[in-house]
N, CA, C and O atoms as a GROMACS GRO file, in nm:
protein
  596
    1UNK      N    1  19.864   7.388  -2.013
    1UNK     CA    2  19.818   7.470  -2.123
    1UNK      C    3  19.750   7.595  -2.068
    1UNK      O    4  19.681   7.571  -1.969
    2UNK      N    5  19.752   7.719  -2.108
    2UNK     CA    6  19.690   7.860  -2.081
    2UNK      C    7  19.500   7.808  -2.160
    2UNK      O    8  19.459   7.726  -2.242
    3UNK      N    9  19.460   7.877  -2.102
    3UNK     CA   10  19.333   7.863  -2.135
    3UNK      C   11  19.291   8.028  -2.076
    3UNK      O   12  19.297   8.073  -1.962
    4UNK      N   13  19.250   8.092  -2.202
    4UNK     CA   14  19.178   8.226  -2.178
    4UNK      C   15  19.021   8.212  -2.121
    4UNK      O   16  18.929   8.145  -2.169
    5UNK      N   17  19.021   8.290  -2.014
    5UNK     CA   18  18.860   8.262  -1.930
    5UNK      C   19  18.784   8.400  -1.921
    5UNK      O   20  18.840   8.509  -1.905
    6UNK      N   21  18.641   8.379  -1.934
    6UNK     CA   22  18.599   8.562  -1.834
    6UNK      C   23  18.648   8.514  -1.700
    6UNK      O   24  18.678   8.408  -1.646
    7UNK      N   25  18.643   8.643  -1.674
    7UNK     CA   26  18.710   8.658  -1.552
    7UNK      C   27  18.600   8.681  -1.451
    7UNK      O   28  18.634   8.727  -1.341
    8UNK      N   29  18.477   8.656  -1.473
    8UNK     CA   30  18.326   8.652  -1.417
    8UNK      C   31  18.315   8.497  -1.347
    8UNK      O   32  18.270   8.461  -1.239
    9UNK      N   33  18.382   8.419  -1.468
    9UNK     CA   34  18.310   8.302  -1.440
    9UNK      C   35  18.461   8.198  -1.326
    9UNK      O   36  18.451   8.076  -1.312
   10UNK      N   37  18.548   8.256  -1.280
   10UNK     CA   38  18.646   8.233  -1.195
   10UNK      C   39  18.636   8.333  -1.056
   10UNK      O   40  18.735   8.368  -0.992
   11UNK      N   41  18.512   8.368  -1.028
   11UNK     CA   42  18.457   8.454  -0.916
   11UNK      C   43  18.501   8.587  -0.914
   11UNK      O   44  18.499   8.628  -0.799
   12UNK      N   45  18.559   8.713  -1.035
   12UNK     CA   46  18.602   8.773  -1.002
   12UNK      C   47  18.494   8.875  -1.055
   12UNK      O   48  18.472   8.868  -1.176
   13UNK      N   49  18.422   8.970  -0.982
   13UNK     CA   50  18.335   9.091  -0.955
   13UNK      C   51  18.347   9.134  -1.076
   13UNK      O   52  18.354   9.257  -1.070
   14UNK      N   53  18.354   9.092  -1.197
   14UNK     CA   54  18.362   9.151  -1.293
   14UNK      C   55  18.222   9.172  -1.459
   14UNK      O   56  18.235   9.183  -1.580
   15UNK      N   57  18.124   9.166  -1.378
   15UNK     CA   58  17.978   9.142  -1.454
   15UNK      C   59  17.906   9.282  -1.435
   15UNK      O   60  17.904   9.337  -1.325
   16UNK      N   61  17.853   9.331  -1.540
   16UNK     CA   62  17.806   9.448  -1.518
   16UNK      C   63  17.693   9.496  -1.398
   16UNK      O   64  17.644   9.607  -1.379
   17UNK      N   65  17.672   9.374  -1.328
   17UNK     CA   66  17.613   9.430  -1.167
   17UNK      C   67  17.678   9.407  -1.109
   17UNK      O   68  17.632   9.380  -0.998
   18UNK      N   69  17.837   9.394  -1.120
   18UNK     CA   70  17.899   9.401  -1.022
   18UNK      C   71  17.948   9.255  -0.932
   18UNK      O   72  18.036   9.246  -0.846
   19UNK      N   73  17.846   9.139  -0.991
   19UNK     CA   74  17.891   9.029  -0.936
   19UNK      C   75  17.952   8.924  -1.049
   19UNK      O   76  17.974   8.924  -1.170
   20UNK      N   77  17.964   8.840  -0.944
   20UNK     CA   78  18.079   8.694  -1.047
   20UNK      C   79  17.970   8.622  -1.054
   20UNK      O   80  17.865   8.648  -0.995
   21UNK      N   81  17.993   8.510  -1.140
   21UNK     CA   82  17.926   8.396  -1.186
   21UNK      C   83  18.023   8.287  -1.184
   21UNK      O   84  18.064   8.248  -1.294
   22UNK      N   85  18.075   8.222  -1.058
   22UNK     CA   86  18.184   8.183  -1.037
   22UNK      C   87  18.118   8.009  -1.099
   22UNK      O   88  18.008   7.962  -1.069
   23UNK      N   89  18.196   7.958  -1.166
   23UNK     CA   90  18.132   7.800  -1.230
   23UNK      C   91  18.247   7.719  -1.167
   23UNK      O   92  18.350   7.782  -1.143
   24UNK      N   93  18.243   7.595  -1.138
   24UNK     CA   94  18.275   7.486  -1.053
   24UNK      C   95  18.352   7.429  -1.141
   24UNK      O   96  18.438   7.353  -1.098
   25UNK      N   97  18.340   7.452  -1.304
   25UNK     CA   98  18.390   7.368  -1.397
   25UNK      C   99  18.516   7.443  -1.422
   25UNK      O  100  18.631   7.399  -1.411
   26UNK      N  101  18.476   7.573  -1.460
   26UNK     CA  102  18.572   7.663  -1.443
   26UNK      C  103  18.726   7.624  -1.316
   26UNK      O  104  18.844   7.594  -1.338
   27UNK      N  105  18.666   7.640  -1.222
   27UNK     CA  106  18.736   7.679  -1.093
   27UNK      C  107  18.837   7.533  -1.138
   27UNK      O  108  18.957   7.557  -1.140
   28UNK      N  109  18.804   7.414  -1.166
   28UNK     CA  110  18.837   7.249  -1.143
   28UNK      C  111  18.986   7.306  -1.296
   28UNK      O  112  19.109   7.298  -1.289
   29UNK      N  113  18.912   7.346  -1.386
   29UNK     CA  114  19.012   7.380  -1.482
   29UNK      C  115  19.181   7.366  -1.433
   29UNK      O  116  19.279   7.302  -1.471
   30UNK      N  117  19.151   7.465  -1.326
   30UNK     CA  118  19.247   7.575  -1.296
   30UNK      C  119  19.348   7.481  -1.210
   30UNK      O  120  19.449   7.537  -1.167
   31UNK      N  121  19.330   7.340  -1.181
   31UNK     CA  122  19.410   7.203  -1.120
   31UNK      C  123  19.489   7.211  -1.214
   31UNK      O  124  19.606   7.231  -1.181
   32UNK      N  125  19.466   7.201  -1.336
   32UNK     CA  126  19.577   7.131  -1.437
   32UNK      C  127  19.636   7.213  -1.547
   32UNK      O  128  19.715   7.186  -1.637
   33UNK      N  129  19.562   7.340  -1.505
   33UNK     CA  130  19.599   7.448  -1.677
   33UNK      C  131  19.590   7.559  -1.626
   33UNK      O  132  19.506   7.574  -1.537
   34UNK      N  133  19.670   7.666  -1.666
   34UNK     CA  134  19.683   7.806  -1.594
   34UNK      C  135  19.572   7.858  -1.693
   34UNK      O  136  19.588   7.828  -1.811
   35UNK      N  137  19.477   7.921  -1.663
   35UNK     CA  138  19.380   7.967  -1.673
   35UNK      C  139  19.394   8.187  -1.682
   35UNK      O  140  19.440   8.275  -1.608
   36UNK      N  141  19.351   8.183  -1.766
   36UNK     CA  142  19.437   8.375  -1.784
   36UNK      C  143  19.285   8.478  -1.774
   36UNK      O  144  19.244   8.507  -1.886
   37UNK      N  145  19.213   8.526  -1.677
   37UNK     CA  146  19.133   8.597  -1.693
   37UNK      C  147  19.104   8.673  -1.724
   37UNK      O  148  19.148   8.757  -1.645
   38UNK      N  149  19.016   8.749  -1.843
   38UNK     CA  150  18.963   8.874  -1.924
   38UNK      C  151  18.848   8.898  -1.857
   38UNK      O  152  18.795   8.824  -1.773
   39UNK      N  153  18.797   9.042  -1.908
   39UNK     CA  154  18.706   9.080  -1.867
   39UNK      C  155  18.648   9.198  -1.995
   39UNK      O  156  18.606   9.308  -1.958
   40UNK      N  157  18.650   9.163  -2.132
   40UNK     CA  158  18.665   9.271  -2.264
   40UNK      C  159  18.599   9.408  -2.199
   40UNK      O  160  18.670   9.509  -2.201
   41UNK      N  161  18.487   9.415  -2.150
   41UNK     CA  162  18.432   9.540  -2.091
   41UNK      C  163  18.480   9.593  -2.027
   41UNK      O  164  18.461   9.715  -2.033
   42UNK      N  165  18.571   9.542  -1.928
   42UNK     CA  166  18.657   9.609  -1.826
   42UNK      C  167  18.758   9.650  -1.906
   42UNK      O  168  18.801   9.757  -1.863
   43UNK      N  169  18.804   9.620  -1.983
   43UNK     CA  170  18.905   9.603  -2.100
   43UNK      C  171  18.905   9.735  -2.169
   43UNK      O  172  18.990   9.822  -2.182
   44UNK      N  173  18.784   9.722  -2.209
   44UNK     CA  174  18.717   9.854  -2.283
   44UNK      C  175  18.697   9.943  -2.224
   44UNK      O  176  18.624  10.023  -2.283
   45UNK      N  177  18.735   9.977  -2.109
   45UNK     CA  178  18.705  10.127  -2.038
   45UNK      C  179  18.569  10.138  -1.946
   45UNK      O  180  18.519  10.228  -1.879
   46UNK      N  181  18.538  10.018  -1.972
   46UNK     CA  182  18.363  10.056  -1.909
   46UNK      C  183  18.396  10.009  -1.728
   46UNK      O  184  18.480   9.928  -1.688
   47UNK      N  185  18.329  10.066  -1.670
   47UNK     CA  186  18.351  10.076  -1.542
   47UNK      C  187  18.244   9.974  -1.500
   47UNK      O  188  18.142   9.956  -1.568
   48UNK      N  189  18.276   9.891  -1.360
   48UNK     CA  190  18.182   9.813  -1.291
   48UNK      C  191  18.141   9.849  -1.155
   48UNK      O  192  18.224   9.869  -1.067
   49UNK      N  193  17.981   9.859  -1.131
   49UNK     CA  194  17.894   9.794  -1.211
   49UNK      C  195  17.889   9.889  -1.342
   49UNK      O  196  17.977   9.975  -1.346
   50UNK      N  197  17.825   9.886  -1.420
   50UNK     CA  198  17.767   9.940  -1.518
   50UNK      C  199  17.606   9.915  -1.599
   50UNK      O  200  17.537   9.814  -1.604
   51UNK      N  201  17.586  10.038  -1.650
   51UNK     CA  202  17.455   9.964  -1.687
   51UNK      C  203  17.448   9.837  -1.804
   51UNK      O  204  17.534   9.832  -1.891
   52UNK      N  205  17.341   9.740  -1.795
   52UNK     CA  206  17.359   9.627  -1.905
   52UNK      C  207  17.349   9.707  -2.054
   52UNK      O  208  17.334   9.825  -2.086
   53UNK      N  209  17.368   9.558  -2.141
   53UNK     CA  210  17.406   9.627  -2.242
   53UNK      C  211  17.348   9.550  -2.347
   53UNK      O  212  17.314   9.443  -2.297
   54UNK      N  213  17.314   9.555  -2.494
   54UNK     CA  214  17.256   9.400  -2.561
   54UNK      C  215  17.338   9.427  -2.707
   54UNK      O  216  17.446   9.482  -2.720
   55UNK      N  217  17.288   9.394  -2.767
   55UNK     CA  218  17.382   9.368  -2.968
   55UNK      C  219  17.243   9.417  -2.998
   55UNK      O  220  17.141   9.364  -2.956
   56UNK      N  221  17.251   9.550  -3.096
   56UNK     CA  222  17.103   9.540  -3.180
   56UNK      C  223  17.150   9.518  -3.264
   56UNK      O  224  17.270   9.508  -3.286
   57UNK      N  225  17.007   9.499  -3.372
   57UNK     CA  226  17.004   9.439  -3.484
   57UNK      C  227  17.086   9.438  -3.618
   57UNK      O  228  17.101   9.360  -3.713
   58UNK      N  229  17.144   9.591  -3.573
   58UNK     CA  230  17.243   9.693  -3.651
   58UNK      C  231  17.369   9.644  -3.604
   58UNK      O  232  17.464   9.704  -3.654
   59UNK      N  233  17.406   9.535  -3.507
   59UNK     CA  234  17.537   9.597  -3.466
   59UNK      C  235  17.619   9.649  -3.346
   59UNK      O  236  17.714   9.613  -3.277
   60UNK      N  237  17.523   9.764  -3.359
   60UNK     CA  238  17.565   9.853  -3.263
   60UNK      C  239  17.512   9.782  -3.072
   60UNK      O  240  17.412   9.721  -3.033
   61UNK      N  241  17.636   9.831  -3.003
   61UNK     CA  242  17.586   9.773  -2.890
   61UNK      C  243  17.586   9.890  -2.808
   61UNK      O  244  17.677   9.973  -2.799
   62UNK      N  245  17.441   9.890  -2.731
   62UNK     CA  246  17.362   9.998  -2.705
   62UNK      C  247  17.331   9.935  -2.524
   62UNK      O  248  17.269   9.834  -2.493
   63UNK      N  249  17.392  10.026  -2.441
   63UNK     CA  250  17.283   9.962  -2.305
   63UNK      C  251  17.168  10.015  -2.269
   63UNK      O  252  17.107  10.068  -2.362
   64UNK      N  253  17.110  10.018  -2.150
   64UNK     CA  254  16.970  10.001  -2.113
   64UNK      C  255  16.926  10.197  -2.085
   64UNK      O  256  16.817  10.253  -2.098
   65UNK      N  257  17.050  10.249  -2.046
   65UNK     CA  258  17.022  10.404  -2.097
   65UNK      C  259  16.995  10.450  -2.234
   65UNK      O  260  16.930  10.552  -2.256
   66UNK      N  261  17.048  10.369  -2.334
   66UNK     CA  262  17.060  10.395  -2.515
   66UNK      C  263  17.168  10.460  -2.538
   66UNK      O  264  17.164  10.529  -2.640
   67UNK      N  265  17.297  10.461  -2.460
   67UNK     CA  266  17.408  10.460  -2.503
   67UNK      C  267  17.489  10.409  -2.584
   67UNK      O  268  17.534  10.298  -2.555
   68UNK      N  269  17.529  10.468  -2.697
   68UNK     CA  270  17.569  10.315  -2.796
   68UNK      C  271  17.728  10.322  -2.714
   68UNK      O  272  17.790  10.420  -2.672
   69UNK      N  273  17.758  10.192  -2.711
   69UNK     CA  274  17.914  10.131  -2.604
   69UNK      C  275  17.972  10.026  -2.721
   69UNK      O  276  18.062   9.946  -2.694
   70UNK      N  277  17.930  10.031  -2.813
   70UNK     CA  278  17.993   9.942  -2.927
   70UNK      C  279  18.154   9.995  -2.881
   70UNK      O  280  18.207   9.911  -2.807
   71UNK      N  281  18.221  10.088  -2.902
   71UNK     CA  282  18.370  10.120  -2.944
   71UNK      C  283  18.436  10.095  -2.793
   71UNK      O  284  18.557  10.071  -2.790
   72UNK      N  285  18.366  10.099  -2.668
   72UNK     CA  286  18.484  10.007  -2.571
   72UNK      C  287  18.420   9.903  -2.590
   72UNK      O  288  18.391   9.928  -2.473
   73UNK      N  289  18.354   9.787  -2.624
   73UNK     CA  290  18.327   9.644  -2.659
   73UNK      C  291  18.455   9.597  -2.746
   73UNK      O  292  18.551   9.528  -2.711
   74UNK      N  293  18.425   9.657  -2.874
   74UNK     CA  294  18.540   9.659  -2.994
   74UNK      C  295  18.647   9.666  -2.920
   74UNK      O  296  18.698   9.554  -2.906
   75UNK      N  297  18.720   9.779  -2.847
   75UNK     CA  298  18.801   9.812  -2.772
   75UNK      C  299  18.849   9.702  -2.712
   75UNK      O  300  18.952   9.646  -2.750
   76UNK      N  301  18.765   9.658  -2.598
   76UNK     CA  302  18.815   9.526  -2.487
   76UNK      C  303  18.819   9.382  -2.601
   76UNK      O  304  18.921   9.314  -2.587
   77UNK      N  305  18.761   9.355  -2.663
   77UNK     CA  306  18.782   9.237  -2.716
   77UNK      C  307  18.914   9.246  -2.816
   77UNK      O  308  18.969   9.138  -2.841
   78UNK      N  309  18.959   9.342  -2.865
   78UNK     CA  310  19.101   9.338  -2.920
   78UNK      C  311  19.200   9.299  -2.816
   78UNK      O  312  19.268   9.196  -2.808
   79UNK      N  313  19.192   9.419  -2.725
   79UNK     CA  314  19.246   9.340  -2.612
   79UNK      C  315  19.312   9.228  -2.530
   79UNK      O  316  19.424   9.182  -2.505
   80UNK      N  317  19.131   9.200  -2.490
   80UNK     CA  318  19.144   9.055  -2.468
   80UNK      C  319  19.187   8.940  -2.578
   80UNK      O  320  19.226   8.829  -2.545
   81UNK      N  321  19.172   8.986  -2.720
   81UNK     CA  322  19.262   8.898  -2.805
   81UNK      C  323  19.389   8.861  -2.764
   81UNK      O  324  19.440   8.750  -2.752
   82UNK      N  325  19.451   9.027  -2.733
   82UNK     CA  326  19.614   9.075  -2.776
   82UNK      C  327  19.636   8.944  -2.693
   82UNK      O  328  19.686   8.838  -2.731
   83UNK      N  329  19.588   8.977  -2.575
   83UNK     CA  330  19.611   8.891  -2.419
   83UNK      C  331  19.605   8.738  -2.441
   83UNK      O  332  19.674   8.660  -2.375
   84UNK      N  333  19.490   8.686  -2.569
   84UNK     CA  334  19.543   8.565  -2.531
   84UNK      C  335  19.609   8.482  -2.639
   84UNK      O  336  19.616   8.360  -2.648
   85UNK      N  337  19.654   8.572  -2.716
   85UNK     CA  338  19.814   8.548  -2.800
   85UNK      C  339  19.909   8.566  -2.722
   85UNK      O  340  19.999   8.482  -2.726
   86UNK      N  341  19.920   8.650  -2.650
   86UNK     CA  342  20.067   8.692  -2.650
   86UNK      C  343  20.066   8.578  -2.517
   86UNK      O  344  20.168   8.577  -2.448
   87UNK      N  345  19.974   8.500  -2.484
   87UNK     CA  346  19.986   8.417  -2.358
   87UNK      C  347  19.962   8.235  -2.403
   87UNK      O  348  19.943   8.126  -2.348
   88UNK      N  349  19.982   8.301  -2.558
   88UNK     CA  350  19.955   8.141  -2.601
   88UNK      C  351  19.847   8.041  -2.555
   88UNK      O  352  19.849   7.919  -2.543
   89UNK      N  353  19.742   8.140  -2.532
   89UNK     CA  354  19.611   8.041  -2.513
   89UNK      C  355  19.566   7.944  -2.620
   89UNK      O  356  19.582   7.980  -2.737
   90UNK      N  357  19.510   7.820  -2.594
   90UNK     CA  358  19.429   7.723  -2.653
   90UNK      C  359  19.340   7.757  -2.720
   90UNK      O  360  19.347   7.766  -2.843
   91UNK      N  361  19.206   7.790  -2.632
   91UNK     CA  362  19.121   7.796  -2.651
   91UNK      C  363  19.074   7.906  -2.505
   91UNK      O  364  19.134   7.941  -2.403
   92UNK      N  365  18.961   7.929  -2.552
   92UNK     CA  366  18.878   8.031  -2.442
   92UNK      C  367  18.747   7.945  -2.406
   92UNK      O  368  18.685   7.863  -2.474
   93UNK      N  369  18.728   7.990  -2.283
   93UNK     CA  370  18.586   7.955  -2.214
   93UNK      C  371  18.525   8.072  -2.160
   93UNK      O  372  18.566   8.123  -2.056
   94UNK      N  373  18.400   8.130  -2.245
   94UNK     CA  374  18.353   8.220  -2.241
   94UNK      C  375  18.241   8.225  -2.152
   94UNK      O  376  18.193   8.115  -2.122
   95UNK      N  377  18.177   8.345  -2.093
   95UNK     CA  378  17.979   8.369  -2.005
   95UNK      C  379  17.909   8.370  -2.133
   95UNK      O  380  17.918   8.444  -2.231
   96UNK      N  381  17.815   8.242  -2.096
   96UNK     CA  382  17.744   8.229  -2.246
   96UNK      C  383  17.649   8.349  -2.224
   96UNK      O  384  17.640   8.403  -2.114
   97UNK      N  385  17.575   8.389  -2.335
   97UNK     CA  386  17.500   8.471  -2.324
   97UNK      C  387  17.528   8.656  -2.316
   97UNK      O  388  17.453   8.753  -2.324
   98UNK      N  389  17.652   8.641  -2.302
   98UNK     CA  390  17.696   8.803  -2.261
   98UNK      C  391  17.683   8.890  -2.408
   98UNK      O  392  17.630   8.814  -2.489
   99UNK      N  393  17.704   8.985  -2.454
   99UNK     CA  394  17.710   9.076  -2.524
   99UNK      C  395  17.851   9.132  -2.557
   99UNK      O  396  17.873   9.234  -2.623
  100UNK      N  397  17.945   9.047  -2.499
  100UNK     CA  398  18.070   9.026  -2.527
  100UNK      C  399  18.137   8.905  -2.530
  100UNK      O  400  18.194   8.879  -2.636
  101UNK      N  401  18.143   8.822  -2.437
  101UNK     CA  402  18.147   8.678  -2.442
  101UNK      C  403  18.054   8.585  -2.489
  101UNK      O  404  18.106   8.474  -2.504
  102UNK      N  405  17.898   8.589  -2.527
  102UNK     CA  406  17.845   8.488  -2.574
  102UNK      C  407  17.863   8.437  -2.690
  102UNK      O  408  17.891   8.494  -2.796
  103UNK      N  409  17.843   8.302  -2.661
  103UNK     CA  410  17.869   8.224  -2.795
  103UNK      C  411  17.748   8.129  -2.872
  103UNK      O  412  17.713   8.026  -2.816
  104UNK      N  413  17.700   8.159  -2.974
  104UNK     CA  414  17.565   8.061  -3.048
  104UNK      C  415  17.440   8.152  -3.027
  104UNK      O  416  17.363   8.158  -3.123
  105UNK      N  417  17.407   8.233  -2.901
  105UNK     CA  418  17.304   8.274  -2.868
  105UNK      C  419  17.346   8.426  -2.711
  105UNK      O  420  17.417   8.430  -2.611
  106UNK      N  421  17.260   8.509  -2.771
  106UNK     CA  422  17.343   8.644  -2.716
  106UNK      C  423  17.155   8.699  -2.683
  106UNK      O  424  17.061   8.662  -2.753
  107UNK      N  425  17.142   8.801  -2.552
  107UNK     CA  426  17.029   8.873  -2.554
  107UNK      C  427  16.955   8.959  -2.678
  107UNK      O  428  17.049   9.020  -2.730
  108UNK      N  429  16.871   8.982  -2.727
  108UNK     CA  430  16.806   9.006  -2.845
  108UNK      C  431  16.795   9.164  -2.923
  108UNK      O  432  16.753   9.202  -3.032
  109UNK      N  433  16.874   9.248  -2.771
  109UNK     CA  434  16.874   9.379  -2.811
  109UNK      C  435  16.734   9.439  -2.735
  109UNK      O  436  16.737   9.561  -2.723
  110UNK      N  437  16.610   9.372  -2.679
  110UNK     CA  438  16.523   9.464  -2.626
  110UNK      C  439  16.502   9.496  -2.487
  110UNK      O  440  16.408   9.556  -2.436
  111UNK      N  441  16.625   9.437  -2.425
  111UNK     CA  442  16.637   9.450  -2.261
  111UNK      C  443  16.447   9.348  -2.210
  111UNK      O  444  16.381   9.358  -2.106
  112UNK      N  445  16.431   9.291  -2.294
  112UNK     CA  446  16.325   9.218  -2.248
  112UNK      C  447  16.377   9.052  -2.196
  112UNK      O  448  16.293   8.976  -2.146
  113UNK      N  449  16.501   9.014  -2.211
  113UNK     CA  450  16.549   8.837  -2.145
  113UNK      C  451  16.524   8.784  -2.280
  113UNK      O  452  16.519   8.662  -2.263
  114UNK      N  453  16.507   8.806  -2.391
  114UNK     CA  454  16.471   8.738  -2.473
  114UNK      C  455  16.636   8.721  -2.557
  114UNK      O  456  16.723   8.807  -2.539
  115UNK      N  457  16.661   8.601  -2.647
  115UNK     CA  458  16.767   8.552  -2.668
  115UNK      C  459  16.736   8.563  -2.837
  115UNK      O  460  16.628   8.593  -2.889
  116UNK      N  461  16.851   8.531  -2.897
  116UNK     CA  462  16.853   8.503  -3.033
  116UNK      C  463  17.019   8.495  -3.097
  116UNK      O  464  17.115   8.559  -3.054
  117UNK      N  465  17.018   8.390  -3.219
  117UNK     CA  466  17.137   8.337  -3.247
  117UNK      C  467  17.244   8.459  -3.263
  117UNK      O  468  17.202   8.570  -3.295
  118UNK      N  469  17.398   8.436  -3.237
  118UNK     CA  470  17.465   8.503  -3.260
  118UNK      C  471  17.559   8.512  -3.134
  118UNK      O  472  17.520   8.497  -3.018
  119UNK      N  473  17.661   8.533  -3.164
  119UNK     CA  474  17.790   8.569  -3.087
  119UNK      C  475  17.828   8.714  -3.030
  119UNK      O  476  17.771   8.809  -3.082
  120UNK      N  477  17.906   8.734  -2.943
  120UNK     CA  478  17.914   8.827  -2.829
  120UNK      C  479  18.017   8.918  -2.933
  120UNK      O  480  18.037   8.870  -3.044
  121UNK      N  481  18.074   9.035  -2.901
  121UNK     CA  482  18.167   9.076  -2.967
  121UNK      C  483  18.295   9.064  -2.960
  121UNK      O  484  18.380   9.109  -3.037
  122UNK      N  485  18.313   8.974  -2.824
  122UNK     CA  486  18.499   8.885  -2.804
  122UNK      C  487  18.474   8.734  -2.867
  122UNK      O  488  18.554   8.670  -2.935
  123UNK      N  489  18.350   8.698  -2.829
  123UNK     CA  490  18.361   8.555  -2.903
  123UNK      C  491  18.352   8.605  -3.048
  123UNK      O  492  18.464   8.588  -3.096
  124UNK      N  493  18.300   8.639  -3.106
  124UNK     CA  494  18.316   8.618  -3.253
  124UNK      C  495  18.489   8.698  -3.320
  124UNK      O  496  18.556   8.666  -3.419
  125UNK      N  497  18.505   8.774  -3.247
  125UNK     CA  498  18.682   8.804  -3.292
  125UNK      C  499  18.770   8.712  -3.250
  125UNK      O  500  18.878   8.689  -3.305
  126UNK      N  501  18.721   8.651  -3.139
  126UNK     CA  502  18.798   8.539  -3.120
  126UNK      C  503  18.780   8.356  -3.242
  126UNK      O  504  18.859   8.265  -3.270
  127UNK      N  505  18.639   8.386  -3.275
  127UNK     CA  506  18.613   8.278  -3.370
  127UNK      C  507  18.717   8.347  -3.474
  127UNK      O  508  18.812   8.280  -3.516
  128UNK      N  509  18.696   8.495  -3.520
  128UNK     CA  510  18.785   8.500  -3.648
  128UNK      C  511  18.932   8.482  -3.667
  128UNK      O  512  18.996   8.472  -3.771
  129UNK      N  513  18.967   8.480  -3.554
  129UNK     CA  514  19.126   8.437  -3.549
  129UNK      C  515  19.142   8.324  -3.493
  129UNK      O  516  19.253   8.304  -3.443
  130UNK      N  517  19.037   8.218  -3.482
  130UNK     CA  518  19.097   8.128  -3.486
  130UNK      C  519  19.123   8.083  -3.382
  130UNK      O  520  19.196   7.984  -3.380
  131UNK      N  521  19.067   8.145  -3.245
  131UNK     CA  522  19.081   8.096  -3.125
  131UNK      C  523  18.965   8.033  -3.044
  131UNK      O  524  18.901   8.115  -2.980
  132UNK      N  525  18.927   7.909  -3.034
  132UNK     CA  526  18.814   7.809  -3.021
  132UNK      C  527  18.765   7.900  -2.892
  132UNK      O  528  18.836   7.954  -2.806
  133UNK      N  529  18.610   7.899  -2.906
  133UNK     CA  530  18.563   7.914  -2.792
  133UNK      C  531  18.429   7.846  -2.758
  133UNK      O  532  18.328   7.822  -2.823
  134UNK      N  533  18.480   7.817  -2.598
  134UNK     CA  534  18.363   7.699  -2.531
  134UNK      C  535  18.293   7.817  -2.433
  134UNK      O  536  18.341   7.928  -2.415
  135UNK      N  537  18.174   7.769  -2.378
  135UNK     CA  538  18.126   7.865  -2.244
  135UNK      C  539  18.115   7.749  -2.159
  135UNK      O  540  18.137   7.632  -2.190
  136UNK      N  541  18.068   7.808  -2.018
  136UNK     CA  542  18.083   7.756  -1.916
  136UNK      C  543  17.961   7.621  -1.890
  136UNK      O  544  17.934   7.553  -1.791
  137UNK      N  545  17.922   7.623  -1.991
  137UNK     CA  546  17.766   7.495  -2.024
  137UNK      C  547  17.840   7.399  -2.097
  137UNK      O  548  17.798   7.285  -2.077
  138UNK      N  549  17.947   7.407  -2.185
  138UNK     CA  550  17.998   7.324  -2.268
  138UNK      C  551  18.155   7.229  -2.206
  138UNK      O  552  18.204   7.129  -2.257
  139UNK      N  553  18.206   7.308  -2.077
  139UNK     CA  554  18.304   7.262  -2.032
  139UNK      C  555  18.319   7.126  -2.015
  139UNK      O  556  18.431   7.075  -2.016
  140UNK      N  557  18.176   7.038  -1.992
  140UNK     CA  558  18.191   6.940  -1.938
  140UNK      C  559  18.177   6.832  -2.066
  140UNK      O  560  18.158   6.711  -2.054
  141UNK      N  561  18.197   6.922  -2.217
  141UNK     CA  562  18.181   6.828  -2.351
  141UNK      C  563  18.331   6.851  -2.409
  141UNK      O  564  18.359   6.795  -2.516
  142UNK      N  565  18.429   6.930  -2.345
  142UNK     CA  566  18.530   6.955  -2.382
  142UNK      C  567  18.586   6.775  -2.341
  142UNK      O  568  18.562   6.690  -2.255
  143UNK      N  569  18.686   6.794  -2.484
  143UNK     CA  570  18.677   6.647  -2.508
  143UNK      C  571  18.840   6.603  -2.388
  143UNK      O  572  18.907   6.696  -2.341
  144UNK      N  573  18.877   6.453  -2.358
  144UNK     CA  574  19.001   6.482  -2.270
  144UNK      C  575  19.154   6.477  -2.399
  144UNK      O  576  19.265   6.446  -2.355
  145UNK      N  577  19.146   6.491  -2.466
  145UNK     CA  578  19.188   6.514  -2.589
  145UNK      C  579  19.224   6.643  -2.608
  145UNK      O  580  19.345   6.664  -2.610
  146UNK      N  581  19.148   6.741  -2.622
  146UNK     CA  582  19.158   6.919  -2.626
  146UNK      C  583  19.203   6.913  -2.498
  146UNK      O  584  19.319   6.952  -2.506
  147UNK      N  585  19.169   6.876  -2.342
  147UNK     CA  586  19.194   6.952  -2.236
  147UNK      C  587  19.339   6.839  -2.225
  147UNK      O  588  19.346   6.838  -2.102
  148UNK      N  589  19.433   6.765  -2.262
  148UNK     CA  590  19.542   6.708  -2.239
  148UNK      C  591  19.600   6.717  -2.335
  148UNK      O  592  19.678   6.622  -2.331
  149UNK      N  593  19.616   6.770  -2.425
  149UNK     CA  594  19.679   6.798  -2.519
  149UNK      C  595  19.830   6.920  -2.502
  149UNK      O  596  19.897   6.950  -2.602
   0.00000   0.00000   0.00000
């Protein structure tokens, strides 16, 4: 089965400082299921490293200069949709917490580490069509049912 991934969390330099967040659960995936890596920001035109970035309250996604970067976010997560239709993905396993990939709980908008409910701007286009998404904390609740199917 294809399984859409960031492409952060399969070691690839693709996080706005420039490094991976390579996960073990991730990597083990990749034995039994071709695994398709995104990166929506990279997607979106934004260059790496880059400066971070958060969801304010409005919406708008603004990084740590006060650039609003909402329209390559929007941008890469269509994208990374197109990509994991046209590749017949399952489901996605997203970087919890990102401002594009998080899922349940995303940074708060004040560049202070502080968190609050809500989805990234690829996970939630990906919730609206319908394409399940897990992060890299939940891999190990993915049931053997979803992952053998």
């Amino acid at each position: 089965m294809n399984i859409l991934v960031s492409a952060c969390l399969m070691g690839l330099c693709t996080r706005y400082d420039g490094k991976a967040k390579p996960y073990p659960g991730v990597i083990e995936l990749s034995k039994n299921h071709t695994l398709i890596p995104v990166c929506p920001e990279q997607l979106g035109g934004l260059a790496t490293p880059r400066p971070p970035a958060e969801i304010q309250e409005d919406g708008r996604v603004i990084n740590i200069l006060n650039e609003d970067v909402s329209a390559a976010f929007k941008l890469g997560a269509q994208i990374a949709l197109s990509i994991a239709q046209s590749t017949r993905c399952v489901f996605a396993v997203l970087k919890s917490r990102s401002p594009s990939c998080g899922k349940g709980q995303v940074y708060d908008g004040s560049f202070q580490g502080r968190l609050k409910e809500g989805n990234g701007v690829f996970a939630a286009l990906c919730t609206q069509n319908d394409l399940p998404v897990y992060t890299e904390d939940e891999i190990n609740d993915l049931s053997s049912s979803v992952l053998n199917s």
